[in-house]
C-alpha positions as CSV (number, residue, x, y, z in Angstrom):
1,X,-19.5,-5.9,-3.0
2,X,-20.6,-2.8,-5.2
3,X,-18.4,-1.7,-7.2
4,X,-18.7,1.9,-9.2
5,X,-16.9,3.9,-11.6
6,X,-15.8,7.3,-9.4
7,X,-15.8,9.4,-6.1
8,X,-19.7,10.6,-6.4
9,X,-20.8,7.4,-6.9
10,X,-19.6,5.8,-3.8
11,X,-20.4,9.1,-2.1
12,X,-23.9,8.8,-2.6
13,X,-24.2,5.0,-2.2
14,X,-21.8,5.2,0.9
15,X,-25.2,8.6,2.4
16,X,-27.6,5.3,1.5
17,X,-26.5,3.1,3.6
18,X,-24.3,0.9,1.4
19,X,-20.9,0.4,2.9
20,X,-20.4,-2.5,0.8
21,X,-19.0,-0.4,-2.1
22,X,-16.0,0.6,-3.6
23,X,-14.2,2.7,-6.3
24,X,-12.6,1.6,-9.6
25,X,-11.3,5.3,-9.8
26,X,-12.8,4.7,-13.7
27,X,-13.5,1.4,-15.7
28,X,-10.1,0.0,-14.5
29,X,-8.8,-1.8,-12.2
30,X,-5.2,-2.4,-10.7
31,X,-3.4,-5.5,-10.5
32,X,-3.8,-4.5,-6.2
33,X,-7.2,-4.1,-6.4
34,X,-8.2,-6.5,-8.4
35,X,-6.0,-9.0,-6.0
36,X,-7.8,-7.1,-2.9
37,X,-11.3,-7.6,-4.3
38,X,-11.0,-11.3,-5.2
39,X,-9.4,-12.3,-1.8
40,X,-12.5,-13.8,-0.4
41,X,-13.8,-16.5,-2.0
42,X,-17.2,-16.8,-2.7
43,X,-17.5,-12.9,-3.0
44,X,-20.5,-11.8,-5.5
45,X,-19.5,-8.0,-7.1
46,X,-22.1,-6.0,-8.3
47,X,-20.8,-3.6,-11.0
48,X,-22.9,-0.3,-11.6
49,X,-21.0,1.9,-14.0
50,X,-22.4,4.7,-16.1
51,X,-25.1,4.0,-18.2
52,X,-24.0,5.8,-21.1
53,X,-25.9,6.9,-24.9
54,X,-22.7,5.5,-26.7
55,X,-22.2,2.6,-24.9
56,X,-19.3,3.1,-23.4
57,X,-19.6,2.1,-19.8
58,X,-21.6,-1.0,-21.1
59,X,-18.5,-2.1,-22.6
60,X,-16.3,-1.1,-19.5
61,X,-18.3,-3.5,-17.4
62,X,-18.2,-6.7,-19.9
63,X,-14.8,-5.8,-20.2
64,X,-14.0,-5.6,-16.6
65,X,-16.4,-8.6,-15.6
66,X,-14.4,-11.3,-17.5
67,X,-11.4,-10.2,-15.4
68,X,-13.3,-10.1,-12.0
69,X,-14.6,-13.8,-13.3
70,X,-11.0,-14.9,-14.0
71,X,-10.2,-13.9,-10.2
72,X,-12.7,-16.0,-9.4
73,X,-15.3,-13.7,-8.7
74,X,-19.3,-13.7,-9.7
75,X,-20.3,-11.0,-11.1
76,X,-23.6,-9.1,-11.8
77,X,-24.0,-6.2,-14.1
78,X,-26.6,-3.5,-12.3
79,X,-28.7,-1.6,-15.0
80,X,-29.7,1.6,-14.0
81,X,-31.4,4.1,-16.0
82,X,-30.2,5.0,-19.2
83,X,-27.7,8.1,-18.9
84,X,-27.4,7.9,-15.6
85,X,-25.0,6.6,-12.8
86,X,-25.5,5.9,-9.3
87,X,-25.1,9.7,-8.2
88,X,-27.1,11.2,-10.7
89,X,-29.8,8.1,-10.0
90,X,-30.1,9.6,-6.3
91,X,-29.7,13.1,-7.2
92,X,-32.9,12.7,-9.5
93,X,-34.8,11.4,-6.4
94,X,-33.9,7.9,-5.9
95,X,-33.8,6.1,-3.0
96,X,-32.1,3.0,-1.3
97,X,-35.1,1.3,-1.6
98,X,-34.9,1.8,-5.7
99,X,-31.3,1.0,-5.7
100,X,-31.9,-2.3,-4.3
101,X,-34.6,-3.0,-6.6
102,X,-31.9,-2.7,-9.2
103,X,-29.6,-4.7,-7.3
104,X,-32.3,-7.5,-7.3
105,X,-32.5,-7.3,-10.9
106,X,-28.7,-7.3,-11.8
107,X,-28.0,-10.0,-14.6
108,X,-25.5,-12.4,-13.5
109,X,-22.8,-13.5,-16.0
């Protein structure tokens, strides 16, 4: 499972080919969703937020991992390109090929 921060990222991942992602609507997630993500065991989320200058969606993901992890969930953190997120990674001429590269090279926690 792929997991992203908004709307234009799943867009643009969903155009690639990856139907295996879904939207946090933010660096957030509900009690529901959280429940919804972790109810098969075994599941592996990949989470590829914004890659922002001050940090900020670095932190969203640790944050968010430890809960995913207390669901009982592994978890990898994607890196992309600094600044970017998944929509402006493919907007900049990226293709699914890339994006699984990076997928390859998440850290798991």
């Amino acid at each position: 499972m792929i997991l992203v921060e908004g709307l234009f990222d799943l867009a643009v991942l969903w155009q690639a080919g990856f139907r295996n992602t879904t939207c946090a609507f933010g660096t957030h997630l509900t009690a529901t969703q959280l429940r919804q993500l972790s109810d098969s065991s075994g599941r592996r989320v990949y989470l590829v937020f914004d890659q922002d200058e001050n940090q900020a969606g670095q932190r969203a993901s640790q944050a968010l991992a430890g809960r995913l992890q207390q669901a009982g969930l592994a978890v990898s953190l994607v890196q992309l390109p600094a600044g970017q997120d998944p929509n402006s990674y493919f907007v900049r001429g990226a293709g699914a090929a890339d994006f699984i590269l990076c997928l390859q090279g998440a850290q798991p926690l």
